[in-house]
KOLGU-4560 file (N, C-alpha, C; in nm, 3 decimals, padded with zeros to 5 digits):
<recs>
<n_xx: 30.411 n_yy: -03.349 n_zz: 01.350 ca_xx: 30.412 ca_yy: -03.454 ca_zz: 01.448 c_xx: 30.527 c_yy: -03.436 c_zz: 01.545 mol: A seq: 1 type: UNK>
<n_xx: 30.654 n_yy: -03.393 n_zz: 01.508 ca_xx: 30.762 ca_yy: -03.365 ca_zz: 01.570 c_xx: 30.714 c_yy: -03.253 c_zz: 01.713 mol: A seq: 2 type: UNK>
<n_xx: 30.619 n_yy: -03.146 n_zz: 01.705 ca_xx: 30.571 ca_yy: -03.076 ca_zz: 01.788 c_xx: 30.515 c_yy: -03.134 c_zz: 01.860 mol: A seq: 3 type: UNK>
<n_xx: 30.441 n_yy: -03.266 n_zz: 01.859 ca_xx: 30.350 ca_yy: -03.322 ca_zz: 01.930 c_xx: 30.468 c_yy: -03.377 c_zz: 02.032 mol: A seq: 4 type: UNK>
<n_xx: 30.509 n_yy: -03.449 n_zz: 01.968 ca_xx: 30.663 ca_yy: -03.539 ca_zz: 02.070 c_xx: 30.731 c_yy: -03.497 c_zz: 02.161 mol: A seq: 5 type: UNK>
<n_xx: 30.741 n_yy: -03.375 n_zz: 02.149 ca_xx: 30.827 ca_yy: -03.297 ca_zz: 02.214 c_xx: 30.734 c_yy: -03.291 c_zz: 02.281 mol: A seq: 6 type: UNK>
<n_xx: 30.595 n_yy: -03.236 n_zz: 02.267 ca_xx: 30.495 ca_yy: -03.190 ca_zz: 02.399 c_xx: 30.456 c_yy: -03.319 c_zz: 02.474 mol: A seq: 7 type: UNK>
<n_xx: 30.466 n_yy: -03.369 n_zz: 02.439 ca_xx: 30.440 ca_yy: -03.511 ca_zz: 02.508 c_xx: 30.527 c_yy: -03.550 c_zz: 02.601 mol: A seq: 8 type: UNK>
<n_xx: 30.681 n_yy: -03.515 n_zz: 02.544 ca_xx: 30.836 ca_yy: -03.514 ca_zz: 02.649 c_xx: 30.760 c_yy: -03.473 c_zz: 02.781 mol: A seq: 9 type: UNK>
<n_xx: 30.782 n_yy: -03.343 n_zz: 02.762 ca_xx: 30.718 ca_yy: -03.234 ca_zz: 02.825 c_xx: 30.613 c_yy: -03.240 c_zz: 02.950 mol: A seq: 10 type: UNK>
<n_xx: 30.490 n_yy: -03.311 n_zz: 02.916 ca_xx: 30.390 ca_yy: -03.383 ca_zz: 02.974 c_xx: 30.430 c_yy: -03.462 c_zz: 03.060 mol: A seq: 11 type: UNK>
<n_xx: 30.563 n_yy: -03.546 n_zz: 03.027 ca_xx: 30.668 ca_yy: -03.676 ca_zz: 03.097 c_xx: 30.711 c_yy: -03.594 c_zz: 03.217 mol: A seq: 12 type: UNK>
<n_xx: 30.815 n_yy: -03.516 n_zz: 03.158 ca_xx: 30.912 ca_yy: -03.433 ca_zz: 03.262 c_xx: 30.800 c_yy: -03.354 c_zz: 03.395 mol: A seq: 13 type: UNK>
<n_xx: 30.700 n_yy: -03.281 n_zz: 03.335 ca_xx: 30.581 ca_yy: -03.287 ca_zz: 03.423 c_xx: 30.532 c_yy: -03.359 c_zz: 03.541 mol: A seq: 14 type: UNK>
<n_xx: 30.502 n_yy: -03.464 n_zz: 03.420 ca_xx: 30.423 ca_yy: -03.556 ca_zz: 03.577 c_xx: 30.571 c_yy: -03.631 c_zz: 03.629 mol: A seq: 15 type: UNK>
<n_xx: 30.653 n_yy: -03.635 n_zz: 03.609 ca_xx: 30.814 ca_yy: -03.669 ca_zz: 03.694 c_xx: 30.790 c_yy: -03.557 c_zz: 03.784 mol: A seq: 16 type: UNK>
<n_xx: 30.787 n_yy: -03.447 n_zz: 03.751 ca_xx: 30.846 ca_yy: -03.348 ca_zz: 03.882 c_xx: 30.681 c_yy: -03.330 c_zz: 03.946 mol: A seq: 17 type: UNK>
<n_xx: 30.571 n_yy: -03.326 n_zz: 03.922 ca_xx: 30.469 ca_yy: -03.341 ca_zz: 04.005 c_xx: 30.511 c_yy: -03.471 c_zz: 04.091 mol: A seq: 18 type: UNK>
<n_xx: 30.516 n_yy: -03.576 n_zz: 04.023 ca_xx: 30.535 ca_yy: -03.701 ca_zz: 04.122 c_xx: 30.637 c_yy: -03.690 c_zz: 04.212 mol: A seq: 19 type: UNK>
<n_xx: 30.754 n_yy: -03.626 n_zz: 04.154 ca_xx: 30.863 ca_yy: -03.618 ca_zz: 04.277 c_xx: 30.796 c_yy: -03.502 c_zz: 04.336 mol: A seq: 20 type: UNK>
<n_xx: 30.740 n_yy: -03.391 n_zz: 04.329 ca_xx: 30.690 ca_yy: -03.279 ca_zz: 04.440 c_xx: 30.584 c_yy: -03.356 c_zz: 04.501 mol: A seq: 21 type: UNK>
<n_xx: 30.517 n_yy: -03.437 n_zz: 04.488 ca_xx: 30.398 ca_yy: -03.487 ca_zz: 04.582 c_xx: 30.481 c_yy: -03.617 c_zz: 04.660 mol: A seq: 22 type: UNK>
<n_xx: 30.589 n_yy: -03.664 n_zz: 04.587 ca_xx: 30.623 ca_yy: -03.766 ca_zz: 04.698 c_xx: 30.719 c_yy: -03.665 c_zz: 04.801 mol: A seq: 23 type: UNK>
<n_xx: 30.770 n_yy: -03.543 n_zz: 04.763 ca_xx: 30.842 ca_yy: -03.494 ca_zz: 04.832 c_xx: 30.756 c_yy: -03.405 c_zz: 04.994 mol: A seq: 24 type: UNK>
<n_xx: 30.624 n_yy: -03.380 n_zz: 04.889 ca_xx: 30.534 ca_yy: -03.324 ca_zz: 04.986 c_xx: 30.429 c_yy: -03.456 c_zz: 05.106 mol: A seq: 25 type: UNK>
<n_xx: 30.443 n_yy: -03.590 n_zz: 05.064 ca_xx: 30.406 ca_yy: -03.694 ca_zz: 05.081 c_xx: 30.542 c_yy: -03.691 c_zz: 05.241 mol: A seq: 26 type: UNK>
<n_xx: 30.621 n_yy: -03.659 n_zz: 05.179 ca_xx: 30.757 ca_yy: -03.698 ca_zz: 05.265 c_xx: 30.756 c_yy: -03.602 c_zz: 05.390 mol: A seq: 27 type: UNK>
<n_xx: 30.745 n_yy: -03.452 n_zz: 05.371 ca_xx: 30.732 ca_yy: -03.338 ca_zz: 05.441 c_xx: 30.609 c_yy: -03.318 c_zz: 05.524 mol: A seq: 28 type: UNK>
<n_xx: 30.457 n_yy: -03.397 n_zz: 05.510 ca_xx: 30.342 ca_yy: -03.422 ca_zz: 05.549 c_xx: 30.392 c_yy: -03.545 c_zz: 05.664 mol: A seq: 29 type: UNK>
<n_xx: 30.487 n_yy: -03.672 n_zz: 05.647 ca_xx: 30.527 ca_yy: -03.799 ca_zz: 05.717 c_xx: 30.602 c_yy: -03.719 c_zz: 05.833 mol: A seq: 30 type: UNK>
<n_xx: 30.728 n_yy: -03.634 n_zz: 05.729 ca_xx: 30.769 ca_yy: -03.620 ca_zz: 05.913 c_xx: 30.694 c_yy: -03.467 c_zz: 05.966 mol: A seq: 31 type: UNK>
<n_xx: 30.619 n_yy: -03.418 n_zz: 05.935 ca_xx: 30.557 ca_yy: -03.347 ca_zz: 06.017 c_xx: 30.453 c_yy: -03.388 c_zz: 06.134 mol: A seq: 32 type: UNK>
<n_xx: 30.401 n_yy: -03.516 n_zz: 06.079 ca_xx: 30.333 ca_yy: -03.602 ca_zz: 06.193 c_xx: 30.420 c_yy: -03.627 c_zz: 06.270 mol: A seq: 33 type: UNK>
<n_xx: 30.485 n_yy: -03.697 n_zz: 06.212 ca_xx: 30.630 ca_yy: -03.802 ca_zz: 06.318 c_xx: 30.650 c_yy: -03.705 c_zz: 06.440 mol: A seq: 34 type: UNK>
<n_xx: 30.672 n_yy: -03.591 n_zz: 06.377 ca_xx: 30.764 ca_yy: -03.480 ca_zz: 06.443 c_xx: 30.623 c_yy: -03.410 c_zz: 06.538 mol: A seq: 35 type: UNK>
<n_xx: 30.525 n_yy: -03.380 n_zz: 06.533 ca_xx: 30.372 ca_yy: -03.367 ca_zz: 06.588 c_xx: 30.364 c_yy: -03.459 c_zz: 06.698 mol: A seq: 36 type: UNK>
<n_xx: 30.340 n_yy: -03.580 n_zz: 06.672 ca_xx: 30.309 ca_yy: -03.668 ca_zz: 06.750 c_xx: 30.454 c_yy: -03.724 c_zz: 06.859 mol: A seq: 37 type: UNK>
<n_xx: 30.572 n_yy: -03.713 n_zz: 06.816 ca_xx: 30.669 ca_yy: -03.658 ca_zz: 06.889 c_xx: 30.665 c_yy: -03.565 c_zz: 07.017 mol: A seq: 38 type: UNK>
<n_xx: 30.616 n_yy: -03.432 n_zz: 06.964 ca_xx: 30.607 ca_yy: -03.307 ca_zz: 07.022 c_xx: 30.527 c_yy: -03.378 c_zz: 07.149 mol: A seq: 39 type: UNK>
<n_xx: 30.376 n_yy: -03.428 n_zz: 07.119 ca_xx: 30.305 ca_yy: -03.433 ca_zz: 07.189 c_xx: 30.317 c_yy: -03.568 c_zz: 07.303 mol: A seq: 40 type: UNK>
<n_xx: 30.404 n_yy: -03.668 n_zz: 07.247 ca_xx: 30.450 ca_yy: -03.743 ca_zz: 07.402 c_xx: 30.483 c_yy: -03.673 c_zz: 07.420 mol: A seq: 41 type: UNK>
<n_xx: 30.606 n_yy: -03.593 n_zz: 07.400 ca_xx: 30.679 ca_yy: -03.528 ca_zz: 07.536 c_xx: 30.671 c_yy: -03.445 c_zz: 07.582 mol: A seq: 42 type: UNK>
<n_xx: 30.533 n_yy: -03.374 n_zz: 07.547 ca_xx: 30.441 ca_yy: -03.315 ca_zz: 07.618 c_xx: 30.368 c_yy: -03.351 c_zz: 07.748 mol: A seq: 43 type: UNK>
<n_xx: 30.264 n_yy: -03.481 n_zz: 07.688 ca_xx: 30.231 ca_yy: -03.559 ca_zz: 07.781 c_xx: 30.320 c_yy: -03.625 c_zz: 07.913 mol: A seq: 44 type: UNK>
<n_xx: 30.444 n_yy: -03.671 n_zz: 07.852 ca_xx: 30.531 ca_yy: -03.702 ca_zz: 07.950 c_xx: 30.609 c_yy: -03.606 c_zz: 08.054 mol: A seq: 45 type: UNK>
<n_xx: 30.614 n_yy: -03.466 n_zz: 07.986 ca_xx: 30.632 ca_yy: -03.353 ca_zz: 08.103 c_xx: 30.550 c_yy: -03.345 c_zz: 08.167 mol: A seq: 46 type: UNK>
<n_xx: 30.424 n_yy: -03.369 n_zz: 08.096 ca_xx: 30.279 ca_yy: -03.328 ca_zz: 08.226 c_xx: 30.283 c_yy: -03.408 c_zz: 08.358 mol: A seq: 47 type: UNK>
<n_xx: 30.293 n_yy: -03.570 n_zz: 08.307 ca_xx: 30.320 ca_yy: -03.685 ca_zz: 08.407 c_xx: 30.430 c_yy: -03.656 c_zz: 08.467 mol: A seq: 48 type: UNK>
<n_xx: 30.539 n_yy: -03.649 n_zz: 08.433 ca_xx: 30.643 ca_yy: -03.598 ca_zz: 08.544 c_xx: 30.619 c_yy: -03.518 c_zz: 08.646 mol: A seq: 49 type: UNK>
<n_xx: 30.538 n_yy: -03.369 n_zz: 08.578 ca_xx: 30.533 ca_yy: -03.241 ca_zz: 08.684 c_xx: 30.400 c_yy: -03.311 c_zz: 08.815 mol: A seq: 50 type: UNK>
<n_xx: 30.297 n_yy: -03.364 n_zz: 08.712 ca_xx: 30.217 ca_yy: -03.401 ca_zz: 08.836 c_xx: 30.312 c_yy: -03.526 c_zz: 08.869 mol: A seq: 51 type: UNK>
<n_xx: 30.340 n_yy: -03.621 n_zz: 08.852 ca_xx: 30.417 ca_yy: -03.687 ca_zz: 08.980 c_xx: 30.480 c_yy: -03.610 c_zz: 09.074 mol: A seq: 52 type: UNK>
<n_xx: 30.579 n_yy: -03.541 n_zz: 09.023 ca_xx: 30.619 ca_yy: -03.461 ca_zz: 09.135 c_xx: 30.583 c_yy: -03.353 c_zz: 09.217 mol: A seq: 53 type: UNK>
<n_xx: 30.436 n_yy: -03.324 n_zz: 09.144 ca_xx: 30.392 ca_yy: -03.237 ca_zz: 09.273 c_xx: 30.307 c_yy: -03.348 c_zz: 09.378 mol: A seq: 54 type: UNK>
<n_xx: 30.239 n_yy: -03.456 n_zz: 09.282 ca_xx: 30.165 ca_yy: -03.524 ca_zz: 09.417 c_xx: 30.312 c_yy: -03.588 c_zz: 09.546 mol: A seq: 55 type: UNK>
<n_xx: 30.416 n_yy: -03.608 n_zz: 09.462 ca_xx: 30.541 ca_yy: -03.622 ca_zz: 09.559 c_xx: 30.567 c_yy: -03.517 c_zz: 09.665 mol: A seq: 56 type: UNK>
<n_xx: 30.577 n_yy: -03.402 n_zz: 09.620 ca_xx: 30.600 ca_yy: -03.288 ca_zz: 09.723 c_xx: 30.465 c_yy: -03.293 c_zz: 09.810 mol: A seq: 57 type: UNK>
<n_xx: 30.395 n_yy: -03.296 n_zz: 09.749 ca_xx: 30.238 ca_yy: -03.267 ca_zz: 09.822 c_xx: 30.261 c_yy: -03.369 c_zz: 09.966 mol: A seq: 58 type: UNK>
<n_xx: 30.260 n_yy: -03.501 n_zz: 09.907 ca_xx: 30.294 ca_yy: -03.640 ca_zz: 09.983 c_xx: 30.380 c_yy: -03.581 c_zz: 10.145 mol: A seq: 59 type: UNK>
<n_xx: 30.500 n_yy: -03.559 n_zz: 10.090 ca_xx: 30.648 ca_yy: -03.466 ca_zz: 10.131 c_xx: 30.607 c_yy: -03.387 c_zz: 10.238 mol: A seq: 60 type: UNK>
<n_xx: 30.515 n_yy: -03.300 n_zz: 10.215 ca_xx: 30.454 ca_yy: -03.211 ca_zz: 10.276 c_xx: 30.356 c_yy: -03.221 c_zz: 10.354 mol: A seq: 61 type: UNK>
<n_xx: 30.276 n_yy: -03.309 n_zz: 10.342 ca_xx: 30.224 ca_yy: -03.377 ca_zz: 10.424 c_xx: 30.253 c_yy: -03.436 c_zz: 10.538 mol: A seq: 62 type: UNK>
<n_xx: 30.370 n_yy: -03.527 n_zz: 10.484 ca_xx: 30.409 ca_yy: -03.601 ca_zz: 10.594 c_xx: 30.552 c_yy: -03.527 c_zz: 10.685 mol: A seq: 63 type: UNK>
<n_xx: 30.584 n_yy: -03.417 n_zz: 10.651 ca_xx: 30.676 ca_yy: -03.295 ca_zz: 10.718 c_xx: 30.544 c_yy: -03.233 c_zz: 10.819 mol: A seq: 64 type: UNK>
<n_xx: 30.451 n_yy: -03.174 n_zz: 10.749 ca_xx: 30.306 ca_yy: -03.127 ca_zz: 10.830 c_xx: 30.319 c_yy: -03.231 c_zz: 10.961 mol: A seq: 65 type: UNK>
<n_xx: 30.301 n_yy: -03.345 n_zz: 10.941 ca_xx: 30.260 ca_yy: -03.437 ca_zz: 11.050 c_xx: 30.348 c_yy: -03.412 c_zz: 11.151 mol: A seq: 66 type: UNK>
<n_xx: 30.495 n_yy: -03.472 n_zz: 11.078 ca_xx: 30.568 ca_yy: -03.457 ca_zz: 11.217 c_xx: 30.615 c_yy: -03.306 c_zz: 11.256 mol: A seq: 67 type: UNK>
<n_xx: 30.575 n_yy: -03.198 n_zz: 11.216 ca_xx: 30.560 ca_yy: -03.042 ca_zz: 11.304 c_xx: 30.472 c_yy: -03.094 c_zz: 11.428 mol: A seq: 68 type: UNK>
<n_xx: 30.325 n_yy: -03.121 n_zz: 11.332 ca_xx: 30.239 ca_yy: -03.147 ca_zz: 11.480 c_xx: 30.282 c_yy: -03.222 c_zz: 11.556 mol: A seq: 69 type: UNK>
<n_xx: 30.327 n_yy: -03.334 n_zz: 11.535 ca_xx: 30.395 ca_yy: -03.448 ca_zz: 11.666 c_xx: 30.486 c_yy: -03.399 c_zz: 11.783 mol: A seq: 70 type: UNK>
<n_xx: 30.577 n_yy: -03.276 n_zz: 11.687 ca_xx: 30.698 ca_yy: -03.218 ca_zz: 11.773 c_xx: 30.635 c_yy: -03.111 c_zz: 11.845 mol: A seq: 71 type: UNK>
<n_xx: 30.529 n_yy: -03.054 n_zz: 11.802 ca_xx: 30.475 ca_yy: -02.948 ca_zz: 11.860 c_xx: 30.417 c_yy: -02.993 c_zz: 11.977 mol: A seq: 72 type: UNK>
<n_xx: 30.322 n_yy: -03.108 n_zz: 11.939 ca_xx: 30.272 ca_yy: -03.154 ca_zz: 12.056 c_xx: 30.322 c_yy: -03.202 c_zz: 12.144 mol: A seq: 73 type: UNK>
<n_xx: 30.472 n_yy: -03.273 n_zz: 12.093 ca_xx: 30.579 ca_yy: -03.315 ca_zz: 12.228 c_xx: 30.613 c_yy: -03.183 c_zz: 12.261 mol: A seq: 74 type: UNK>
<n_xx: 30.629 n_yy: -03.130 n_zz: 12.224 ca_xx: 30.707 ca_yy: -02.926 ca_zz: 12.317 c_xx: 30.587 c_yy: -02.932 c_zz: 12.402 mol: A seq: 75 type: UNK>
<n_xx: 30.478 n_yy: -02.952 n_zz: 12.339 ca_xx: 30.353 ca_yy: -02.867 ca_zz: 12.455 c_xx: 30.348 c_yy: -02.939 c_zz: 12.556 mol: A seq: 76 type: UNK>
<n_xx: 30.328 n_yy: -03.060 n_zz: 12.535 ca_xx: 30.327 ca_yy: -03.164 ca_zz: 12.677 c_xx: 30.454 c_yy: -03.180 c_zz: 12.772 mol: A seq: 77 type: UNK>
<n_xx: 30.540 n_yy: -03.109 n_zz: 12.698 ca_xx: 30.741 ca_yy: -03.127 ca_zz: 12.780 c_xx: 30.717 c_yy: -02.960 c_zz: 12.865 mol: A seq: 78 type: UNK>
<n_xx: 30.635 n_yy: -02.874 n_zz: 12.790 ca_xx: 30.632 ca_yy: -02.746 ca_zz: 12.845 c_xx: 30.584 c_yy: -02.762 c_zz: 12.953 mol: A seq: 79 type: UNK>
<n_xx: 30.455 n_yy: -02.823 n_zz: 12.956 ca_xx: 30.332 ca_yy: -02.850 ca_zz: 13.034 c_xx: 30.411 c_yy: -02.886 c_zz: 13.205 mol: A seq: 80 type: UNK>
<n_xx: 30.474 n_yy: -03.007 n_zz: 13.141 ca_xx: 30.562 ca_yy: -03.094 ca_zz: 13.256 c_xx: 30.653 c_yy: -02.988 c_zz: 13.329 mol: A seq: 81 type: UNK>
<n_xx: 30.752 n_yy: -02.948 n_zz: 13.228 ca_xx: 30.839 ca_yy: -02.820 ca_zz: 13.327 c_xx: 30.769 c_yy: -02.724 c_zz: 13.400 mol: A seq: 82 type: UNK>
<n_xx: 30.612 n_yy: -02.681 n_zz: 13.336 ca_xx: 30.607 ca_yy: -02.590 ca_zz: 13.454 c_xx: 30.542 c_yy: -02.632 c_zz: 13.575 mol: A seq: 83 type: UNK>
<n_xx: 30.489 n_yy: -02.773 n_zz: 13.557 ca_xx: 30.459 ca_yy: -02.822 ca_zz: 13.699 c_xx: 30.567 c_yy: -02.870 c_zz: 13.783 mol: A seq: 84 type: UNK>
<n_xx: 30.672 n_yy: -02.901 n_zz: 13.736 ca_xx: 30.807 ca_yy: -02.932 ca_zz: 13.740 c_xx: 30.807 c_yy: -02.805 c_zz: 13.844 mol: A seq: 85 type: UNK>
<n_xx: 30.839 n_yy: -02.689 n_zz: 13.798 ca_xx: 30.881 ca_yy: -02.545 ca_zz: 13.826 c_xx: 30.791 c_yy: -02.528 c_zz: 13.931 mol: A seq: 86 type: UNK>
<n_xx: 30.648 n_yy: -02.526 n_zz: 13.940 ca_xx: 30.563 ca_yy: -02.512 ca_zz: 14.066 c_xx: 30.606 c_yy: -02.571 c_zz: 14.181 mol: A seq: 87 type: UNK>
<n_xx: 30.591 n_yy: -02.728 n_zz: 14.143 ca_xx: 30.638 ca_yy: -02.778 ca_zz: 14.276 c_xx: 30.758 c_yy: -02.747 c_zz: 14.339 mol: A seq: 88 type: UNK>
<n_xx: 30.887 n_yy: -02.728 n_zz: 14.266 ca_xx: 31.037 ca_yy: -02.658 ca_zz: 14.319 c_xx: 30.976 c_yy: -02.551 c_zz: 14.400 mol: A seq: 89 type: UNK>
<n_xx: 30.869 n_yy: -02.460 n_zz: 14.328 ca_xx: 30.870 ca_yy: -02.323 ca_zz: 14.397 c_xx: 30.768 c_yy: -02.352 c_zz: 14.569 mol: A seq: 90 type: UNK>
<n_xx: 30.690 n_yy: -02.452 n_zz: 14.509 ca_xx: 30.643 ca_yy: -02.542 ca_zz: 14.633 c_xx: 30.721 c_yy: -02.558 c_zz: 14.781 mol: A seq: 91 type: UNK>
<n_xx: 30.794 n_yy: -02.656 n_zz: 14.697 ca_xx: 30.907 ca_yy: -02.742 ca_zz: 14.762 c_xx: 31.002 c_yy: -02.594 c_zz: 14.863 mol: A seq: 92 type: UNK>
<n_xx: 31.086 n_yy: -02.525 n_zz: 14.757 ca_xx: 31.110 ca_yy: -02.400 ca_zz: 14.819 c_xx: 31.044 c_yy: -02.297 c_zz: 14.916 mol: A seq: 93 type: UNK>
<n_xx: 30.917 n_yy: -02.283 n_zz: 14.924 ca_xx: 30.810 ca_yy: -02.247 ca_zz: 14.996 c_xx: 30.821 c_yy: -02.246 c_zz: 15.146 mol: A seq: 94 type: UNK>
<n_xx: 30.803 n_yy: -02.403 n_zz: 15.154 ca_xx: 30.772 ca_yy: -02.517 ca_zz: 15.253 c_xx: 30.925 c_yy: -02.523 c_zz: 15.335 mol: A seq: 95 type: UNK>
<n_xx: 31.019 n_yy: -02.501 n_zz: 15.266 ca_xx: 31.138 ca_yy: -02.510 ca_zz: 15.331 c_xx: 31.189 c_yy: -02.358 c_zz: 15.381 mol: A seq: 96 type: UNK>
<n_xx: 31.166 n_yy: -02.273 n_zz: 15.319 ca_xx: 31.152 ca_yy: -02.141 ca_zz: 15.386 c_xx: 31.071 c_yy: -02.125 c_zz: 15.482 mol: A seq: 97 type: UNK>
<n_xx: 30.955 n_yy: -02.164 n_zz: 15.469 ca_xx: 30.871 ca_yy: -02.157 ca_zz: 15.620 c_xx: 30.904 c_yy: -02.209 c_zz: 15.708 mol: A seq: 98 type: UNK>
<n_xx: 30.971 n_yy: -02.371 n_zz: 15.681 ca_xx: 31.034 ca_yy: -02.412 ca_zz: 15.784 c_xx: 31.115 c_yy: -02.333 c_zz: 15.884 mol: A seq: 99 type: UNK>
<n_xx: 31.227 n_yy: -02.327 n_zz: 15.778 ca_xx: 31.325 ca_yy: -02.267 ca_zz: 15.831 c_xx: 31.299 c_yy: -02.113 c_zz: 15.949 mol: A seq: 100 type: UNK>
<n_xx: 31.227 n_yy: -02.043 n_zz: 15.863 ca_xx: 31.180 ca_yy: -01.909 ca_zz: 15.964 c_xx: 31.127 c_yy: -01.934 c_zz: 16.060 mol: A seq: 101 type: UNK>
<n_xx: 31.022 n_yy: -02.059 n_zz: 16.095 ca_xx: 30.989 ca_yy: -02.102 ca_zz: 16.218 c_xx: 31.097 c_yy: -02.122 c_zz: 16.329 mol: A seq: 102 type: UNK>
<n_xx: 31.196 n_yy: -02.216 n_zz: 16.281 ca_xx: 31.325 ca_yy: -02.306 ca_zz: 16.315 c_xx: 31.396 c_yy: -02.152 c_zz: 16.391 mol: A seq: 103 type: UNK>
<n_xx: 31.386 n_yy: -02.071 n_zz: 16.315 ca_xx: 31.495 ca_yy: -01.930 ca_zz: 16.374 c_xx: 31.379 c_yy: -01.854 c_zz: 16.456 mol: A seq: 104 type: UNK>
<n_xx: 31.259 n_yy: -01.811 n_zz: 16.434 ca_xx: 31.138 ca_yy: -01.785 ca_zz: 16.534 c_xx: 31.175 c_yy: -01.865 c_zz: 16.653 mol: A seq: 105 type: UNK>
<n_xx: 31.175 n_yy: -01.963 n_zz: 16.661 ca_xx: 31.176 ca_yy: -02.119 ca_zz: 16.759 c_xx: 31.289 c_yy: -02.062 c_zz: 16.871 mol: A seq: 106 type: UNK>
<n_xx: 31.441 n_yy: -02.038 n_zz: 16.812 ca_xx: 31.542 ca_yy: -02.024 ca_zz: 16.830 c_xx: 31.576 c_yy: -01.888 c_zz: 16.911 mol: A seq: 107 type: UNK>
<n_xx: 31.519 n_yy: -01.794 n_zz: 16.851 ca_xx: 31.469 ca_yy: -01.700 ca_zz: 16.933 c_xx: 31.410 c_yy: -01.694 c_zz: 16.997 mol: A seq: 108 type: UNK>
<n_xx: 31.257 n_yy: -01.735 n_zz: 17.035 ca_xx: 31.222 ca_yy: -01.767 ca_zz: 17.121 c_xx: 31.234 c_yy: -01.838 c_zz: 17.265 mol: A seq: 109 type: UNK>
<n_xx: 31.327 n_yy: -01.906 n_zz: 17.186 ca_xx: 31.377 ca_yy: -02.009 ca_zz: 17.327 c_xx: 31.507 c_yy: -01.923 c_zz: 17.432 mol: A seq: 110 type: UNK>
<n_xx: 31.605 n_yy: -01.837 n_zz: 17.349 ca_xx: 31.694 ca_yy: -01.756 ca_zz: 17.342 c_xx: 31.671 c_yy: -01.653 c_zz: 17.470 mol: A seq: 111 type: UNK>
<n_xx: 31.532 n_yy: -01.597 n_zz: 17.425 ca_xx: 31.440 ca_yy: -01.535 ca_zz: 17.506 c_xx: 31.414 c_yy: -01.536 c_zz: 17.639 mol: A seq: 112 type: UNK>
<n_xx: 31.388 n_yy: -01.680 n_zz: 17.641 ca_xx: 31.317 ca_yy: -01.709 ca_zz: 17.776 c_xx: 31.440 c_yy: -01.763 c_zz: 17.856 mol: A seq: 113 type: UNK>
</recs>
């Protein structure tokens, strides 16, 4: 009977260290989720960040796009203006040179007679 007792201890010390290895593996299974589901917000939350900030740049970029065209289109219409600007001077200059060569034609002429 003494053999039996002892195996029976035995059987004890057993299911003790099964029970502590399954609560230990119980424990190692808890934070592997914890630590999983962890991982994966801040996963998710890098994703949300990166797309926020690209629809931000995008936004950014967009509205930089716009005002190129605005400035572009003010250059083209300021260009536009200077060179009619520039015509008429060369106009204006024209008209006063002809004058003038008449004015000295005139002058000579009169000189002449």
């Amino acid at each position: 009977m003494g053999a039996l007792e002892g195996l029976s201890i035995e059987t004890n010390d057993d299911d003790e260290e099964s029970e502590i290895s399954t609560a230990e593996l119980r424990k190692l299974d808890q934070d592997y989720e914890k630590n999983l589901k962890r991982a994966k917000k801040v996963f998710v939350n890098r994703m949300d960040n990166l797309q926020r900030t690209q629809v931000e740049r995008e936004a950014l970029h967009q509205k930089t796009l716009k005002q190129h065209q605005k400035d572009r289109a003010a250059f083209e219409k300021r260009l536009k203006q200077e060179e009619i600007e520039q015509n008429r001077r060369i106009v204006q200059m024209q008209k006063e040179w002809d004058r003038r060569r008449e004015e000295v034609r005139l002058q000579e002429q009169d000189e002449s007679d």
